[in-house]
N, C-alpha and C positions, 0 to 999 in steps of 0.2 A: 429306484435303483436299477432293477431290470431294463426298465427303457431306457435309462441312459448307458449302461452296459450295450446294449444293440445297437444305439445311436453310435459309439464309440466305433462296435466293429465295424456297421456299415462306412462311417468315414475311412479309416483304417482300411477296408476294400476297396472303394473307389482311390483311394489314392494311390493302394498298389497297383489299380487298373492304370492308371496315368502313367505309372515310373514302367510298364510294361508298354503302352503305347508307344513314349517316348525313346524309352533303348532298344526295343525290340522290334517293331510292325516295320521301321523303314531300310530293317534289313532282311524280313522273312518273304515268303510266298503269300498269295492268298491263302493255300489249303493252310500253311502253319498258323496264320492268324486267324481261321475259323475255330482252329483248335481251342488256342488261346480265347476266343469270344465264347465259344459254348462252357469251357471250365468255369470263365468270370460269371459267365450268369448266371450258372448253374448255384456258383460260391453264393452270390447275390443274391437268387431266391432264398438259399436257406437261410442266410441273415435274416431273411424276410419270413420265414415261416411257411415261404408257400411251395406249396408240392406240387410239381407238377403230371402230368397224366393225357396221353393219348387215349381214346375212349375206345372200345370196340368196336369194330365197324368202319374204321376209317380205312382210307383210301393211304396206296403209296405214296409217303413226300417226291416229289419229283426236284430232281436237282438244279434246273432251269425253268424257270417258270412264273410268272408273274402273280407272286402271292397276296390274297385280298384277304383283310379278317375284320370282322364287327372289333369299335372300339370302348373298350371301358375304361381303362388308366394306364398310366404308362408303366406300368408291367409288364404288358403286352410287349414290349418291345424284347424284353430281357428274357419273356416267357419262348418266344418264339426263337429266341436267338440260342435260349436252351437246347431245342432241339434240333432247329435245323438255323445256321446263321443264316441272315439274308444283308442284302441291304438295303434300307429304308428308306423313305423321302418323310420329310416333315418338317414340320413349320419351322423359320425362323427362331421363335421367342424360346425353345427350345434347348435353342444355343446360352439361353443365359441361366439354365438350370444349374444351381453352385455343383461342380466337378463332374454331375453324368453330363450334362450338355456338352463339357469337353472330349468325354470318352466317346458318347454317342457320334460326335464328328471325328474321331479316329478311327470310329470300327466303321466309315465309310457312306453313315448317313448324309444324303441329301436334302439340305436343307432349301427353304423356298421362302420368300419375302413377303409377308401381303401385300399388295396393291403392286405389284413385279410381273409385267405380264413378261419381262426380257431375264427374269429369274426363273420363273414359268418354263418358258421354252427353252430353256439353259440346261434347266433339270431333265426336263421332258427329250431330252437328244441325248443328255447323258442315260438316262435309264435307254434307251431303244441301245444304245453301244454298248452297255452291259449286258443289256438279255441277248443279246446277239454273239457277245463272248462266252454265255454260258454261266454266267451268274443268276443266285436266286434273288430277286429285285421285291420287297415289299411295300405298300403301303395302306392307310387305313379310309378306304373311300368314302365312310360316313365325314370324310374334310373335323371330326369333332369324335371327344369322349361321349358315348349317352348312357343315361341307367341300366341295370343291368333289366332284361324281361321287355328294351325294348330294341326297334332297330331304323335310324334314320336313312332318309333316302342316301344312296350312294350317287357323287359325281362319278362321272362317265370320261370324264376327259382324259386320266392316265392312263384308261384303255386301252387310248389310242398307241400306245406304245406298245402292247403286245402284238396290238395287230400287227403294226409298220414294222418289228422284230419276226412275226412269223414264230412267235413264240406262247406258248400255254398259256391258260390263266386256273391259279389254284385255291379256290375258298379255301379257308382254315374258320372255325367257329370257334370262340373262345368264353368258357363262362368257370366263374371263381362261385365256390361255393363253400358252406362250413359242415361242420362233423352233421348235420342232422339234413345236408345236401339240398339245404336251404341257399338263394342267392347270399353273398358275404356282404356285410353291412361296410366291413371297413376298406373295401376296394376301389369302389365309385371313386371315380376325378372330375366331378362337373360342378358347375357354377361358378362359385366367386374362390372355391377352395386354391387353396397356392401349394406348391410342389409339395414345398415344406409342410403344410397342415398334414397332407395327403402320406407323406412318410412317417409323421409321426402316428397315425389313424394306424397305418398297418403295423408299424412296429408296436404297439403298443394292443390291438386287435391279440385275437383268436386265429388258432393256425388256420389259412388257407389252401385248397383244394383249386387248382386249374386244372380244367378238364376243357383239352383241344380236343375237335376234332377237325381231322383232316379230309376235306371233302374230294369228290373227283375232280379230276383237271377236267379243262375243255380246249378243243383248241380255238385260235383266232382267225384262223384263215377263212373268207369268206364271211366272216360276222363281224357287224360294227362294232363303234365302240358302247351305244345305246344297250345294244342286246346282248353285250359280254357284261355289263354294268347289271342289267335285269337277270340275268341269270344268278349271277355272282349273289345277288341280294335274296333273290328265292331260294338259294340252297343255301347260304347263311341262316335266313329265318328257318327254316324247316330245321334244319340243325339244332337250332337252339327254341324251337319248341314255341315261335312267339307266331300270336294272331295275322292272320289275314289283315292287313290297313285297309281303312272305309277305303284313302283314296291312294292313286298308285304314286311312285317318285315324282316328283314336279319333272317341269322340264329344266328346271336349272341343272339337271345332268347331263343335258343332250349341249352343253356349251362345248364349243373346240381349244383344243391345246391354245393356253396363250391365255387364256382369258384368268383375272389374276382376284378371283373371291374364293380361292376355293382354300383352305388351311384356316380359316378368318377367325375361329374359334376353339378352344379348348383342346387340347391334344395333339397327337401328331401327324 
């Protein structure tokens, strides 16, 4: 009875997010419909039970800036948009998540096609002409969801876009935990689980605990997109407390804008 009481309001939310995209966003500013995105997710978490939390120690959000964060589920999205809106880049299949896929494309996510190296570069001009007006631009470099305690190598290609903008790049660290500040069992988005399985895990879970934190910016100028990529990934890990890997990122990060594997799996 509970879970379907929360199933209820969550639908109930996302629809009002719709009936607010549709009469509202194509008459407001940016700033007003940041507003409007951080109230909805903030509504959305609590449906969800998850609290969220800046951790001590962290760094200034920066308002322009090309934000990277370790990926677990698509919370992430809704978590970071709690605090500071951005806009996103993420995979295609996305698009057909029942009603967030619709809102997520109104609050200005860029979507990307697998096997599209001309969806690739479409996106990739559009983020450089955003970071360049002064938008905060996100995406998740591990290209996938992974467990929570680990961290896969980051693609290096949307990098390139802070550099060619002349604009920051900002780790954000993100891990969900429960009351005994244990990783959260019902979080995880990987394998063969479908959006659907995954919302009912949490709605039906134990309250969650996200605890960001916000690491320091760096700038791009003068550094490629390889070694804003390695950076970004060693103060992600160190964040979040995970081992040294025997070996370092392959080189499938060091591929250039255009090339069209990167989103290929799980998330966004």
């Amino acid at each position: 009875m509970i879970l379907a009481l929360r199933i209820a309001r969550l639908v109930f939310h996302l629809l009002s997010g719709m009936a607010i995209c549709a009469l509202f966003f194509p008459w407001i500013d940016r700033e007003a419909r940041e507003i409007h995105i951080r109230r909805w997710s903030r509504h959305l978490l609590g449906i969800c039970n998850v609290h969220v939390q800046i951790t001590g120690g962290s760094a200034a959000p920066r308002a322009q800036a090309l934000v990277v964060a370790n990926h677990v589920s698509w919370l992430d999205i809704f978590v970071l948009n709690a605090l500071y809106p951005c806009r996103f880049v993420a995979k295609a299949e996305i698009r057909s998540w029942p009603l967030a896929g619709w809102l997520v494309e109104q609050a200005g996510t860029v979507f990307i096609a697998r096997g599209n190296r001309r969806d690739l570069r479409r996106a990739f001009e559009g983020l450089v002409t955003a970071l360049k007006t002064g938008e905060r631009v996100a995406f998740f470099p591990e290209g996938t969801t992974s467990p929570q305690g680990t961290l896969l190598p980051f693609h290096a290609n949307l990098f390139e876009a802070a550099v060619d903008a002349k604009s920051r790049v900002q780790p954000y660290a993100i891990r969900y935990i429960d009351h005994e500040r244990k990783p959260h069992p019902s979080v995880e988005f990987i394998g063969d689980m479908t959006f659907a399985q995954s919302v009912v895990a949490i709605l039906s879970g134990k309250p969650i605990h996200a605890r960001v934190t916000i690491l320091r910016s760096m700038k791009s100028e003068g550094i490629n997109r390889r070694e804003l990529a390695e950076r970004s990934y060693q103060a992600i890990r160190e964040a979040l407390g995970i081992a040294v890997p025997e070996e370092q990122p392959p080189s499938e990060a060091d591929e250039e804008p255009g090339k069209d594997d990167v989103w290929h799996r799980k998330g966004g």
